[in-house]
Backbone as CSV, one residue per row, in Angstrom:
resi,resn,N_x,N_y,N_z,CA_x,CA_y,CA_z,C_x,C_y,C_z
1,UNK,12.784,-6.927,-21.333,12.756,-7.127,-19.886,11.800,-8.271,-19.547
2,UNK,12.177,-8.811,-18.651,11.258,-10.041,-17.969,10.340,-9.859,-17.338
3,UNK,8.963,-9.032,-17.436,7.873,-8.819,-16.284,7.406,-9.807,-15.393
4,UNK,7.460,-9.899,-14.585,6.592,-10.718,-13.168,5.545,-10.611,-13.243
5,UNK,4.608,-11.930,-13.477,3.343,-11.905,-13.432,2.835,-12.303,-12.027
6,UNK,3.545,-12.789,-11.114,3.339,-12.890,-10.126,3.543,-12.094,-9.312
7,UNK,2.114,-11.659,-8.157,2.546,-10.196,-7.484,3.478,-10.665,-6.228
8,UNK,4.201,-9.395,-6.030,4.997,-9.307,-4.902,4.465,-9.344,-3.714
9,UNK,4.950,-9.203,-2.564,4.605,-9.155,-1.454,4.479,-7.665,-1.040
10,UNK,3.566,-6.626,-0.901,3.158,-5.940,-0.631,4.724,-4.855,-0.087
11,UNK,5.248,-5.376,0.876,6.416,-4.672,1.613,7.742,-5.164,0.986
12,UNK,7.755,-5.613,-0.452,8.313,-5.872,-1.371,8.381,-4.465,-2.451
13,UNK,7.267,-3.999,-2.491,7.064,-3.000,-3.926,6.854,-1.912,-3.707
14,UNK,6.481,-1.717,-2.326,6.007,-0.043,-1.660,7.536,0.503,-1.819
15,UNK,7.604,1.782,-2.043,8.023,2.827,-1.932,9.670,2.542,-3.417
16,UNK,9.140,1.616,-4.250,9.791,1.436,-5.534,9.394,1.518,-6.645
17,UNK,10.644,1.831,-7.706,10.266,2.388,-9.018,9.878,0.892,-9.773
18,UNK,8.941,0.907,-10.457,9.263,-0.224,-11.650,8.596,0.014,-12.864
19,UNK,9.001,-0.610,-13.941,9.102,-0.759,-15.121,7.615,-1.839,-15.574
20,UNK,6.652,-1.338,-16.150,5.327,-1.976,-16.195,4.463,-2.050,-17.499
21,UNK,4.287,-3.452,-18.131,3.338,-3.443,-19.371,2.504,-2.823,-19.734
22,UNK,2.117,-2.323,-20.659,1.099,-1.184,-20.670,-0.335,-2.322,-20.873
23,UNK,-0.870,-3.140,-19.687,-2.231,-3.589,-19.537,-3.243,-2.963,-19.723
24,UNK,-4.399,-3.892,-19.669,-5.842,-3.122,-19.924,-5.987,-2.155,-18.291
25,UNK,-5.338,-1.904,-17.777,-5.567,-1.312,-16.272,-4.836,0.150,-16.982
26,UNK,-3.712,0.244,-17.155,-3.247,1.278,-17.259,-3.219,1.903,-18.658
27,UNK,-3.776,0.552,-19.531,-4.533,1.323,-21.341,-5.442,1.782,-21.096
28,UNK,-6.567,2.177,-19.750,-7.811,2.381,-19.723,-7.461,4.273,-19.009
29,UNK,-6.469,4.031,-17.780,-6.211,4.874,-17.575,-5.410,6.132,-18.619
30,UNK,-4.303,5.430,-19.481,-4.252,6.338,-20.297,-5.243,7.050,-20.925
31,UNK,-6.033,6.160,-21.635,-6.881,6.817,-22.956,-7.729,7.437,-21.779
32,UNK,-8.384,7.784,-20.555,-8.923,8.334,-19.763,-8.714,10.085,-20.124
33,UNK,-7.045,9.824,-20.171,-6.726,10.996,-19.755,-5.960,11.473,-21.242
34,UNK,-6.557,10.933,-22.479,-6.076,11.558,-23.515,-4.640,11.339,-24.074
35,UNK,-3.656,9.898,-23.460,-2.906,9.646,-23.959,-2.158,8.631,-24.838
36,UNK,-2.230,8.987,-26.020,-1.889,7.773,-26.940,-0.343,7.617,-26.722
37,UNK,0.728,6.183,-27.073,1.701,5.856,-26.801,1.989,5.236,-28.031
38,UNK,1.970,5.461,-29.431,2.597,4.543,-30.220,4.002,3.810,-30.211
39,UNK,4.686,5.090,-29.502,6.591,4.436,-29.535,6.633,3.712,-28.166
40,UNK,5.814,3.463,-27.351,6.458,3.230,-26.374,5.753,1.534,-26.357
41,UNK,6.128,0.987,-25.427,6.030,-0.518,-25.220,5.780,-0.821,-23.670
42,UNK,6.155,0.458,-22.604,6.276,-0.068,-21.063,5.695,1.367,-20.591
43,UNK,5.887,1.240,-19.343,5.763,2.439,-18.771,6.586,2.487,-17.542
44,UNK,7.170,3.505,-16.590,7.771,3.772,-15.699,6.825,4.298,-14.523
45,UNK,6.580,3.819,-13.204,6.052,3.806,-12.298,6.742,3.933,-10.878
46,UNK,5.844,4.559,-9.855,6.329,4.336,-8.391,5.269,3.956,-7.815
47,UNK,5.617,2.988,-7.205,4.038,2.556,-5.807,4.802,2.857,-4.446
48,UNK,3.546,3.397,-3.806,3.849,4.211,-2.587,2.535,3.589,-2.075
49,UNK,2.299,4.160,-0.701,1.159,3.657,-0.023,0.274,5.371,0.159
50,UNK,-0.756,5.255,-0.064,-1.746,5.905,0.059,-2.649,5.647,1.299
51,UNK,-2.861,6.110,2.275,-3.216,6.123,3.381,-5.011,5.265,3.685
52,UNK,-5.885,5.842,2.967,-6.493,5.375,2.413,-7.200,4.589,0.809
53,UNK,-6.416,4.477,0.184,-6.565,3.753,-0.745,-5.583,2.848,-1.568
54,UNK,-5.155,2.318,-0.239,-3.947,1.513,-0.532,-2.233,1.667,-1.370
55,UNK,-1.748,0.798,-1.501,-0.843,0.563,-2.481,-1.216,0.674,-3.721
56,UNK,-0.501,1.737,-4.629,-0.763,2.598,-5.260,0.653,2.804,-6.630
57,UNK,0.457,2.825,-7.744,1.325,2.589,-8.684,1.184,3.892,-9.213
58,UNK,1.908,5.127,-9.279,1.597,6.324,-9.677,2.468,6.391,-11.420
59,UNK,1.729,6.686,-12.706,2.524,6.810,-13.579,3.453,7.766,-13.345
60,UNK,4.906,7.958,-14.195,6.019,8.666,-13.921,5.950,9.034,-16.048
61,UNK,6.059,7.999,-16.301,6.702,8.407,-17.720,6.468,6.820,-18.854
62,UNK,6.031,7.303,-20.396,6.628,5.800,-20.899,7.838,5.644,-21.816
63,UNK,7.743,4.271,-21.695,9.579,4.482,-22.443,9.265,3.113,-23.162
64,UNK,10.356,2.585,-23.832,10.555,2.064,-24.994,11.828,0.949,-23.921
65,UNK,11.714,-0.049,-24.654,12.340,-1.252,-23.510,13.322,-2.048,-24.390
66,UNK,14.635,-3.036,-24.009,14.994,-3.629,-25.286,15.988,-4.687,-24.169
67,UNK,16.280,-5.660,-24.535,16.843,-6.850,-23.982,18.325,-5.736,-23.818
68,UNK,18.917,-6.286,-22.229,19.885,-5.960,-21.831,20.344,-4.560,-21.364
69,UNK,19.335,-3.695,-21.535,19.899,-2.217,-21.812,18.769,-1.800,-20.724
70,UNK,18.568,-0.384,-20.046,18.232,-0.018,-19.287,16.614,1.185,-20.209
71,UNK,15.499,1.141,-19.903,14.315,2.040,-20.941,14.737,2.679,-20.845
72,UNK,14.420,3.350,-22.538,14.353,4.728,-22.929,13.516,5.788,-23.028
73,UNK,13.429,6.780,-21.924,12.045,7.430,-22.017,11.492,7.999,-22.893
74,UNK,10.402,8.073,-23.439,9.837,8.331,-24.413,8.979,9.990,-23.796
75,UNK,8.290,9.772,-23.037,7.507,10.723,-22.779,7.390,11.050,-21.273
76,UNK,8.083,12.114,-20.353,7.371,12.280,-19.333,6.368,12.886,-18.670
77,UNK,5.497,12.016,-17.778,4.051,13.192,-17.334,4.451,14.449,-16.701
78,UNK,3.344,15.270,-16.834,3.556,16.587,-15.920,3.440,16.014,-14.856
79,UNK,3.785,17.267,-13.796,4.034,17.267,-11.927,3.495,15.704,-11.309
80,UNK,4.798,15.131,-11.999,5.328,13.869,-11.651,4.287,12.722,-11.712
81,UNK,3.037,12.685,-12.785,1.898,11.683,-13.193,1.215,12.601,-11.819
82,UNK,1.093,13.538,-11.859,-0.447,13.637,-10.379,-1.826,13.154,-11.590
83,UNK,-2.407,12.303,-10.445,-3.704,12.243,-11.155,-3.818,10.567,-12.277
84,UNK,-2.465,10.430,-12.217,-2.408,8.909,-13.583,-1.973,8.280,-12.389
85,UNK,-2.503,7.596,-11.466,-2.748,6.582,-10.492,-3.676,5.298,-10.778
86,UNK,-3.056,4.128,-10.079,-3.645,2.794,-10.173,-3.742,1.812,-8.823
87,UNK,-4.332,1.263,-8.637,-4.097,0.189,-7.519,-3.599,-1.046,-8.157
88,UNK,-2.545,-1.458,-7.094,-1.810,-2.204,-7.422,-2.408,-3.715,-7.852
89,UNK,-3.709,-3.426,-7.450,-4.437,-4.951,-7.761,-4.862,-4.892,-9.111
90,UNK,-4.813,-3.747,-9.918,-5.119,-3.455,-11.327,-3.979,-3.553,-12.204
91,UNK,-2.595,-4.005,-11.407,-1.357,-3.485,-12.595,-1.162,-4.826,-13.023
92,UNK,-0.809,-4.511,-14.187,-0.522,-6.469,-15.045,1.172,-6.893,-14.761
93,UNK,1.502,-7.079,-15.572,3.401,-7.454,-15.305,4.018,-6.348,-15.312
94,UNK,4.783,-6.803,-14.254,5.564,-5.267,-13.745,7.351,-6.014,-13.285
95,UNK,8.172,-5.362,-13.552,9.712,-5.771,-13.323,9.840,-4.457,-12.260
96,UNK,10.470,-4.564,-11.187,10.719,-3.638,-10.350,12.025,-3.013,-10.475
97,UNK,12.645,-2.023,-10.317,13.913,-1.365,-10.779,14.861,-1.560,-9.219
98,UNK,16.198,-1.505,-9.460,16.964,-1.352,-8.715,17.026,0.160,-8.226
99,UNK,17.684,0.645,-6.972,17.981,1.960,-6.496,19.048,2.047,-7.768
100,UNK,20.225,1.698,-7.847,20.816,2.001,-8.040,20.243,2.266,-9.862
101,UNK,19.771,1.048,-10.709,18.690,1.419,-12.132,18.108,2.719,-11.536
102,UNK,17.186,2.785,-10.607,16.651,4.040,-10.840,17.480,5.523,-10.706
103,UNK,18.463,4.726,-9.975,19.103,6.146,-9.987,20.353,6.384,-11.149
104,UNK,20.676,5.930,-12.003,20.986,5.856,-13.064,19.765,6.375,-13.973
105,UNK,18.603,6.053,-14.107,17.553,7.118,-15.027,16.564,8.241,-14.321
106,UNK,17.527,8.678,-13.274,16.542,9.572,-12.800,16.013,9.838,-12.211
107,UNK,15.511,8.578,-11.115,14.296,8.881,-10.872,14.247,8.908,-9.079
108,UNK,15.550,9.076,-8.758,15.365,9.055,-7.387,14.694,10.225,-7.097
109,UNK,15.367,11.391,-7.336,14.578,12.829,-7.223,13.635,12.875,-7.389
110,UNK,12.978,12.450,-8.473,11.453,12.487,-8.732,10.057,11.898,-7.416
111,UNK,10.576,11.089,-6.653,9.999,10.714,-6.186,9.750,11.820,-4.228
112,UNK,10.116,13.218,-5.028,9.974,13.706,-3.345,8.462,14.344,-3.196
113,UNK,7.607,13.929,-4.246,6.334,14.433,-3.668,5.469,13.503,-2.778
114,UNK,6.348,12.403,-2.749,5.835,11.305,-1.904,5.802,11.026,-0.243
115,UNK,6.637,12.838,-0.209,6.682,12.882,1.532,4.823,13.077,2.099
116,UNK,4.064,13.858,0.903,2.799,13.940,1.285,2.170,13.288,1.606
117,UNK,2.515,11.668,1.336,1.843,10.094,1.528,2.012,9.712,2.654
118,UNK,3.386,10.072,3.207,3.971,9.699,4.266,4.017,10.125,5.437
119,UNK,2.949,10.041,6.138,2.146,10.945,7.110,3.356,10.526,8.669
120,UNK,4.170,11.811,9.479,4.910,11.356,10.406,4.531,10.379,11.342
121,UNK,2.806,10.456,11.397,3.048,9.030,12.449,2.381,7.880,12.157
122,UNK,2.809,7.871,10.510,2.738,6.354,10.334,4.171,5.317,9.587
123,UNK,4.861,6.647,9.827,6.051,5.912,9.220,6.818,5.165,10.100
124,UNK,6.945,5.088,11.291,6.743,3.957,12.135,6.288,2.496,12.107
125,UNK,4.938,3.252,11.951,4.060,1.864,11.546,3.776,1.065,10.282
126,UNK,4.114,2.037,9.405,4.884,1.125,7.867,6.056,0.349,8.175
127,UNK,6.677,0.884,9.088,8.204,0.406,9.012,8.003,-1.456,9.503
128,UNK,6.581,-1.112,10.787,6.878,-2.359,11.608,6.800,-3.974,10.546
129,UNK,7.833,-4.680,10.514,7.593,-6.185,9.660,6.842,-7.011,10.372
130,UNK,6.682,-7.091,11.913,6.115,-7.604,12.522,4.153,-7.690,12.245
131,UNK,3.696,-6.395,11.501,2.264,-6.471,11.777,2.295,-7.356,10.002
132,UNK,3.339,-6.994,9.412,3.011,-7.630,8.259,2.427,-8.766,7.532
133,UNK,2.258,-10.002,8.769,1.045,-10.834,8.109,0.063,-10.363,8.484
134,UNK,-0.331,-9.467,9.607,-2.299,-8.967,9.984,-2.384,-7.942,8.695
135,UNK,-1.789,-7.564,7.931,-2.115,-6.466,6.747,-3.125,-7.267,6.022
136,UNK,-3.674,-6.062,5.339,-4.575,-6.420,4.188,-4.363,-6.621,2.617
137,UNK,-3.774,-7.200,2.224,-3.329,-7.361,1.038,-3.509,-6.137,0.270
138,UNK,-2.686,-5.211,-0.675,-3.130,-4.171,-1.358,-3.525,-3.182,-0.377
139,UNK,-3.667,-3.106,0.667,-3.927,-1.927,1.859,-2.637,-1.941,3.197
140,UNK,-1.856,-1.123,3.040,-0.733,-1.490,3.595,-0.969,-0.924,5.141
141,UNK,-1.656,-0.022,5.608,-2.187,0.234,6.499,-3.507,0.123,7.700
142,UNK,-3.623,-0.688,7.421,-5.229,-1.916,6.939,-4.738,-2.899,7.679
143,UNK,-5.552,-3.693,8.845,-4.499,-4.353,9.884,-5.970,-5.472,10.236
144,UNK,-6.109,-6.789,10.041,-6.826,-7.674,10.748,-6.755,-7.709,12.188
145,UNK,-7.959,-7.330,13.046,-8.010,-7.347,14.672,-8.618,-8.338,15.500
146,UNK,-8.825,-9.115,16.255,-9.782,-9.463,17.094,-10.337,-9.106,18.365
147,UNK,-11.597,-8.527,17.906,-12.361,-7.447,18.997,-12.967,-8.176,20.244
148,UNK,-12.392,-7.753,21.296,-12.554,-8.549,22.384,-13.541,-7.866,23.689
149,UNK,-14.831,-8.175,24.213,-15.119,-7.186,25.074,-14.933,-7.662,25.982
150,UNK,-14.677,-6.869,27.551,-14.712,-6.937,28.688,-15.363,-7.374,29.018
151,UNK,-16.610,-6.690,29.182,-17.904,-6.840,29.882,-18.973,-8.046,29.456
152,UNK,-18.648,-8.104,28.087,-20.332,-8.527,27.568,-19.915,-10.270,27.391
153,UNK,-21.024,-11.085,27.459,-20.892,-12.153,26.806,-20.929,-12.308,25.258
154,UNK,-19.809,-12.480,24.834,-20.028,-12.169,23.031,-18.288,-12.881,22.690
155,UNK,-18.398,-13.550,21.740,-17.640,-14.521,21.380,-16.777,-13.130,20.555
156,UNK,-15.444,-13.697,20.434,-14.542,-12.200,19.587,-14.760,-12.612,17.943
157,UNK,-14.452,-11.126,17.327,-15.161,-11.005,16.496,-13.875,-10.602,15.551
158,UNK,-13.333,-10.867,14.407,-12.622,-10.319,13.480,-12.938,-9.175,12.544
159,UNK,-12.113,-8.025,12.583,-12.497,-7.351,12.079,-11.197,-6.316,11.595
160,UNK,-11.633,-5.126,10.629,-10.279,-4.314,10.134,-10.251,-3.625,11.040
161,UNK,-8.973,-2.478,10.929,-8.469,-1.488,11.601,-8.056,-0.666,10.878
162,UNK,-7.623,0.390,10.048,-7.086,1.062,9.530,-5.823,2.066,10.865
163,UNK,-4.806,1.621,10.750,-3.741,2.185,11.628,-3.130,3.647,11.378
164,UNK,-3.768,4.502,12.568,-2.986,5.580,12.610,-1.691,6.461,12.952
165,UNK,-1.586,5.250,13.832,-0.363,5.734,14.486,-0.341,4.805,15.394
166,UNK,1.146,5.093,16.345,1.675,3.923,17.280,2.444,4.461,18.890
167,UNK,2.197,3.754,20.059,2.340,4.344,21.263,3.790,4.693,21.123
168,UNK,4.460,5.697,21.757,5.511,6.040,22.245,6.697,5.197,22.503
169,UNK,6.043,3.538,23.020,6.965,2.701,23.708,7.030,1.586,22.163
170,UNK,6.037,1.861,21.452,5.811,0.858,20.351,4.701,-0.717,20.766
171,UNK,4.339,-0.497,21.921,3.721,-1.644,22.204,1.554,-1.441,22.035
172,UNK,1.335,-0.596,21.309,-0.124,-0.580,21.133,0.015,0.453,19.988
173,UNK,-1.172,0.900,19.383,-1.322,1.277,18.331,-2.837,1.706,18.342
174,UNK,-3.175,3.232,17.399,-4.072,3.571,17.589,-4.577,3.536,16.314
175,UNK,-6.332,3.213,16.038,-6.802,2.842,14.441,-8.345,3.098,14.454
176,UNK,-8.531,3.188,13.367,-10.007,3.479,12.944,-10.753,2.196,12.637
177,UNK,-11.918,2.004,13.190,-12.777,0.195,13.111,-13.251,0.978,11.656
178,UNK,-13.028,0.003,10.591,-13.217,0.259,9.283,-15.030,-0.696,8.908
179,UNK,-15.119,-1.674,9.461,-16.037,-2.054,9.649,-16.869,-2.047,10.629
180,UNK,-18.624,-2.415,10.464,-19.433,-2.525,11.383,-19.305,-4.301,12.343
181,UNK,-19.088,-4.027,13.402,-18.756,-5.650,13.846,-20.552,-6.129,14.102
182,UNK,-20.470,-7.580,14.018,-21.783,-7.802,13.511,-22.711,-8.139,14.936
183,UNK,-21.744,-8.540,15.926,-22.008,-8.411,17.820,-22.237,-6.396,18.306
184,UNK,-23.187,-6.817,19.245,-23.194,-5.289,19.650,-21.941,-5.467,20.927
185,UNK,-21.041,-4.915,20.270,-19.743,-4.530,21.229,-19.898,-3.304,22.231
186,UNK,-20.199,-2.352,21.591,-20.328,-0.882,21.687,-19.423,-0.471,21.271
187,UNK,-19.177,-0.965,19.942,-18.435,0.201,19.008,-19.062,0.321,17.982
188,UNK,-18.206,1.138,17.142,-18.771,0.953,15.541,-18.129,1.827,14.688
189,UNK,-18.420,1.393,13.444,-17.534,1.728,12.132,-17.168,3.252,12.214
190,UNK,-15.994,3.743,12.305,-15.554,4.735,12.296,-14.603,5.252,13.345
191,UNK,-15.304,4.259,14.354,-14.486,5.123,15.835,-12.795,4.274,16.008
192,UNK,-12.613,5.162,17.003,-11.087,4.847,17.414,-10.789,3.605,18.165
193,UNK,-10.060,2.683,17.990,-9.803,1.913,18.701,-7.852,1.600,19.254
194,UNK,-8.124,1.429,20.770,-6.400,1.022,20.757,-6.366,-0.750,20.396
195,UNK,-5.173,-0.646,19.761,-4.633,-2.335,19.262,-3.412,-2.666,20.029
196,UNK,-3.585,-3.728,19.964,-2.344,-4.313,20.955,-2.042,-5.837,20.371
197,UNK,-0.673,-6.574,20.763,-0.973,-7.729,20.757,-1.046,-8.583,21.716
198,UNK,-1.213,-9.854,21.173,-1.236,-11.064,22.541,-1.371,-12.342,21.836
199,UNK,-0.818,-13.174,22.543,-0.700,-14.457,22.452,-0.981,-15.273,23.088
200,UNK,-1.232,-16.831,22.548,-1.750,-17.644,23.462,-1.281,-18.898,22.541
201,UNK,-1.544,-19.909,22.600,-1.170,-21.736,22.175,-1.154,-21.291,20.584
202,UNK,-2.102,-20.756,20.004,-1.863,-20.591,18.483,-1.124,-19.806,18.221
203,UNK,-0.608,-18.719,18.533,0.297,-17.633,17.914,-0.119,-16.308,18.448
204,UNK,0.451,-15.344,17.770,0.424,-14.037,18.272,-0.751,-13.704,17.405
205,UNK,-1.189,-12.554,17.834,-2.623,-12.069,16.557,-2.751,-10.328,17.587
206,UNK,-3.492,-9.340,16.982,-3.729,-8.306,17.405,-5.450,-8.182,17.837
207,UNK,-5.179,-8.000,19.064,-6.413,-7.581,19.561,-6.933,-6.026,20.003
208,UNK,-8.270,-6.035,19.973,-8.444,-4.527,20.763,-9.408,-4.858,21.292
209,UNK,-9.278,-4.470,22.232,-10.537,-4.839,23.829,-11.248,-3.834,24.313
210,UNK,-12.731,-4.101,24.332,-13.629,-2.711,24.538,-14.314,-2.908,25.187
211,UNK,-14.990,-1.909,26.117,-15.791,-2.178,27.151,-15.336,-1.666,28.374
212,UNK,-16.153,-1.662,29.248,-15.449,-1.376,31.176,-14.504,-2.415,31.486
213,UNK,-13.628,-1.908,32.095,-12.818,-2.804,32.821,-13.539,-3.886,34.236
């Protein structure tokens, strides 16, 4: 198989199976957990998004690989790899599988413990393509903001969001300030903020505005 050393685009690889070199990322995680692989050559994976800890490559199984032909599994983990997890910024060459490859070895079924990841009100906000350049690379829920106050004299300030969910109409969005902003806004790391967007001569960008009206 041909691995991609070049990573994908984030909303490229979420919620797909692929086929992955056994690197020093996931040789470290094996032997972690007590597993040697002599027959095998690859491994079988799903990345899903993890709410807080990003995009996420969960082991499934390893298998044995060969020009033209579809892997042969060699070994599968118990209750579906819980626990043999990676971030996707740790995985080396990886070939991504087709629905239809994966569902030819299996593995569509396998993947229903992944409704637990998939929290109802953010599947919305995974869905949106639109926030997809403010994302955080490797954090799919993880949203670049510019914090704007009402009241105060204070120049706006860039900062994360971690997104929880999204208004009713789809036009604002509610998130956690993941960072301390370095202006006294009157916020701070942890609390809730609403997001919205707006535009002006440069482009669209997401803001959240705090303070008295």
């Amino acid at each position: 198989m041909n691995d991609r050393t070049r990573p994908y685009p984030d909303r490229e690889i979420v919620y797909r199976w692929a086929v992955a070199e056994i690197g020093p990322g996931i040789s470290r995680l094996l032997s972690e957990n007590g597993w040697i692989y002599p027959d095998a050559d690859r491994c079988i994976g799903f990345f899903y998004v993890d709410h807080e800890e990003g995009v996420t490559f969960r082991l499934h199984s390893l298998c044995r690989t060969g020009a033209g032909r579809l892997p042969e599994t060699v070994v599968i983990f118990e209750n579906h790899g819980e626990g043999l997890i990676l971030h996707s910024d740790e995985m080396g060459a990886y070939t991504l599988l087709s629905d239809e490859e994966a569902n030819r070895l299996s593995l569509l079924e396998e993947q229903r413990w992944c409704i637990y990841y998939e929290l109802e009100q953010l599947q919305a906000v995974r869905k949106r393509v639109d926030l997809d350049r403010f994302r955080a690379p490797g954090y799919f829920d993880d949203v670049s903001v510019i914090l704007i106050s009402r009241d105060r004299e204070l120049i706006p300030e860039g900062v994360w969001v971690r997104l929880e969910g999204q208004s009713n109409d789809g036009t604002s969005f509610q998130g956690t300030l993941l960072n301390e902003p370095y202006s006294d806004f009157g916020v701070h790391e942890g609390e809730t903020l609403s997001v919205r967007f707006a535009e002006d001569e440069e482009g669209r960008f997401l803001v959240a505005e705090v303070g008295s009206r």
